[in-house]
C-alpha positions, 0 to 999 in steps of 0.5 A: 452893259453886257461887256461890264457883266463879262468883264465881272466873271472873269475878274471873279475868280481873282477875288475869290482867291485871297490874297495873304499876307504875312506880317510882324513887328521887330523889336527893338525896332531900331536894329532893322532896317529891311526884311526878306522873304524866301521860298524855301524848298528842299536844295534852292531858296527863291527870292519872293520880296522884301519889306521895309521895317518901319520905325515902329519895328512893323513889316508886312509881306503880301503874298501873290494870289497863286503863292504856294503852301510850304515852308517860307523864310524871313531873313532879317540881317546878314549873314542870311544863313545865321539871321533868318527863321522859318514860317509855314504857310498853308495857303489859307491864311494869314500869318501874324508875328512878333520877333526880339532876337533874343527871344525869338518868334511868337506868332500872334494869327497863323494856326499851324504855326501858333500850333508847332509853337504850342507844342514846342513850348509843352514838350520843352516844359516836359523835357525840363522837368525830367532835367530836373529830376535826374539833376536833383537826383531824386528817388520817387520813381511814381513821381518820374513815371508820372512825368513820362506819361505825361510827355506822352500824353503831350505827344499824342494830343498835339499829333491829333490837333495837327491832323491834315497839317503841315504842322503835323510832318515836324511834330511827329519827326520831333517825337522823343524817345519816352520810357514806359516805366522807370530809368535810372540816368544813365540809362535813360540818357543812352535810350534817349541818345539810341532812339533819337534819330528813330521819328525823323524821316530824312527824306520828307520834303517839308523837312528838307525845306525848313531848318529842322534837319540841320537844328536836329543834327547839331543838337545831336553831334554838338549836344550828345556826349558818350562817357569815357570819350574824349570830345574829338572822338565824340563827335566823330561818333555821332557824325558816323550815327548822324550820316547812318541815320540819313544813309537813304536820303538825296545825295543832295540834302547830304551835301548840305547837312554835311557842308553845313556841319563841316563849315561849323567845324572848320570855323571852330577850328576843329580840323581834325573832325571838318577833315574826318568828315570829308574824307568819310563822306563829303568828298565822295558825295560831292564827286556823285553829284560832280561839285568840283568846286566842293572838291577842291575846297575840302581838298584845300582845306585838309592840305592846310591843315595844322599837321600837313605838309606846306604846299610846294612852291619855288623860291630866289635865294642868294648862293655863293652870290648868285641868285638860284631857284630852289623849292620851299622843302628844300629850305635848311635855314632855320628851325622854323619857317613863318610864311606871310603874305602880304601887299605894299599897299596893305596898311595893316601889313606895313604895320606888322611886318616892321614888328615881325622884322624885330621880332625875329632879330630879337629872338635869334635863339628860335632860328627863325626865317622869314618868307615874305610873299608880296601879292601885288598888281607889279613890282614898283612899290613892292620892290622898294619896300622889300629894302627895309627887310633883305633878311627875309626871303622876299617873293614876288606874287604877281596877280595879287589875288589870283596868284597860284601861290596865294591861291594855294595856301587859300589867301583870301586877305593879307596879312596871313601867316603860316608858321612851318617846322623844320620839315616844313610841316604847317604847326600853326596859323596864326590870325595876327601878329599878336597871336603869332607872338603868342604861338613863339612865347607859350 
């Protein structure tokens, strides 16, 4: 009886501390299959667990006794960084939600988050209907003053509701820039684009370890435009007033906003702002923190931009009938160059190159040359191949996808074109055959 009695206090504890859960429903249930839950802090996200999605679109995670407040994430497809949404977790409750991809998260039990939420809703109401008045264009000054009083209004009463929240971090840091008294537009726009960094501290750990940060910048760099200036200038204007207002955070939370920021860039293929970013900043904030690898890669990048000089390698070319080695700027065949990598066991590439052969016989009147690398295992099959095309300069890439030349121009799957000037400038890259016929025909 006594050995029960002890056995009692010491499982005690454990039934006090409850244990959480979050859960949910997807929907339309059918586009899900699993859910996974993250514990985000501010450089690192820890795998917590995952959870099947049933048919009826339900999930539910069940947090450890010991799990620890702060900002979780729910990742819902791939890739994890586009398809995932943030939760607070306070420790002492529950979380209940409902997600549709198109209209986004709605938290049906957790009152921090149906709080944040609340607010959010509010001030994009308020929001929209300063939108409207300044689209209307309308005169009545009462009725626009009436409208600033009452975001701050707003602002204020959510600050007091979430008080001693975790909420309150991200309510405060959202607080915009409201006017005492009456702006025309145009004004009002520069005050909102000057003061809208001024409530955000970079440096607050809960911020860091939501999406926050990153939304903030994006809306700014992407969403705020300056009159007279063209959109390259632009943006690169407001990464100048984005990095000043995160001058005197963590070299680290740098790197990822700016990482971030430059990934977008370069897939928008808007080079010319991705490498601004890198040369002003990135490049010397990876040095601090020695990634390398980052180094390299904005190194890489910038080198294969449209406007550089092609990467330098060596190449057989027949002369006076004898075979010699001679460098790729060394080349005065042609007027033009297209680089293409590509791989005899590559379906698309045995499709392709035959296109490009004739595409090149076509137009003799562009003065066109071919340099086809091979990126290949060995030489059997590739040196067959290259037959039914001796126009092209044909090089051999043995390593196939650890091949210095491939590894040069970033080759990552065949086949991958480069178009070249005379002076072996790259001019464009084209994504396919089509688009290269394109580049030639415009």
């Amino acid at each position: 009886m006594l050995s029960r009695i002890i056995a009692l206090f010491v499982l005690l504890p454990n039934f006090l501390l409850a244990q959480h859960t979050i859960s949910g429903v997807f929907s339309p249930a059918k586009d899900y299959k699993v859910a996974l839950l993250y514990k985000v802090t501010p450089t690192v996200s820890e795998y917590i667990s995952n959870a099947e999605v049933q048919k009826d679109g339900s999930f539910q995670f069940q947090l450890d006794v010991a799990a620890a407040s702060g900002m979780y994430r729910i990742v819902y497809a791939v890739p994890q960084e586009d398809y995932n949404f943030d939760v607070i977790y306070n420790g002492k409750e529950n979380i209940v939600l409902s997600f549709n991809t198109e209209t986004g998260v709605e938290f049906k039990a957790s009152s921090e988050n149906k709080l944040l939420k609340s607010y959010t809703k509010s001030m994009s109401a308020v929001t929209h209907s300063i939108s409207n008045y300044f689209r209307e264009n309308k005169k009545d000054t009462i009725a626009l003053n009436a409208i600033f009083n009452t975001q701050r209004d707003v602002q204020l009463n959510f600050e007091k509701l979430a008080e001693k929240t975790m909420a309150l971090q991200f309510i405060k840091a959202n607080k915009p820039y409201i006017p005492r008294k009456y702006q025309d537009v145009k004004t009002y726009v520069n005050n909102l684009k000057k003061h809208y960094f001024d409530y955000i501290d970079f440096n607050n750990k809960t911020l860091q370890s939501s999406s926050f940060l990153e939304e903030r910048m994006n809306n700014y760099i992407f969403g705020m435009s300056s009159d007279g200036v063209n959109e390259i200038n632009n943006y690169k204007n407001n990464i100048d007033v984005f990095y000043n207002a995160m001058k005197l955070a963590p070299e680290a939370i740098k790197r990822i906003l700016l990482v971030s920021l430059w990934q977008q860039m370069a897939d928008l293929d808007i080079e010319d702002v991705a490498n601004y970013i890198s040369n002003k900043y990135l490049i010397e904030i990876a040095k601090s923190l020695n990634d390398n690898e980052l180094v390299d890669a904005l190194s890489q990048y910038k080198n294969l931009s449209i406007g550089s000089k092609a990467p330098e390698f060596t190449i057989k070319i027949e002369k006076n009938k004898k075979k010699v080695s001679i460098k790729l700027s060394e080349l005065n065949s042609a007027e033009k160059y297209i680089i293409i990598f590509w791989n005899s066991g590559c379906p698309h590439c045995l499709d392709e190159i035959p296109q490009l052969q004739n595409f090149v016989k076509n137009y003799k009147k562009l003065k066109l040359k071919v340099i086809a690398v091979g990126l290949e295992d060995d030489n059997k099959t590739w040196k067959e191949k290259i037959k039914s095309f001796p126009e092209f300069i044909n090089v051999l890439g043995l390593g196939k996808w650890d091949n210095e030349i491939g590894n040069k121009y970033g080759v990552k799957e065949t086949p991958t074109y480069f178009v070249l000037d005379k002076a072996k400038h790259i001019i464009d890259k084209p994504y396919d055959f089509e688009a290269l016929k394109v580049f030639f025909m415009n």
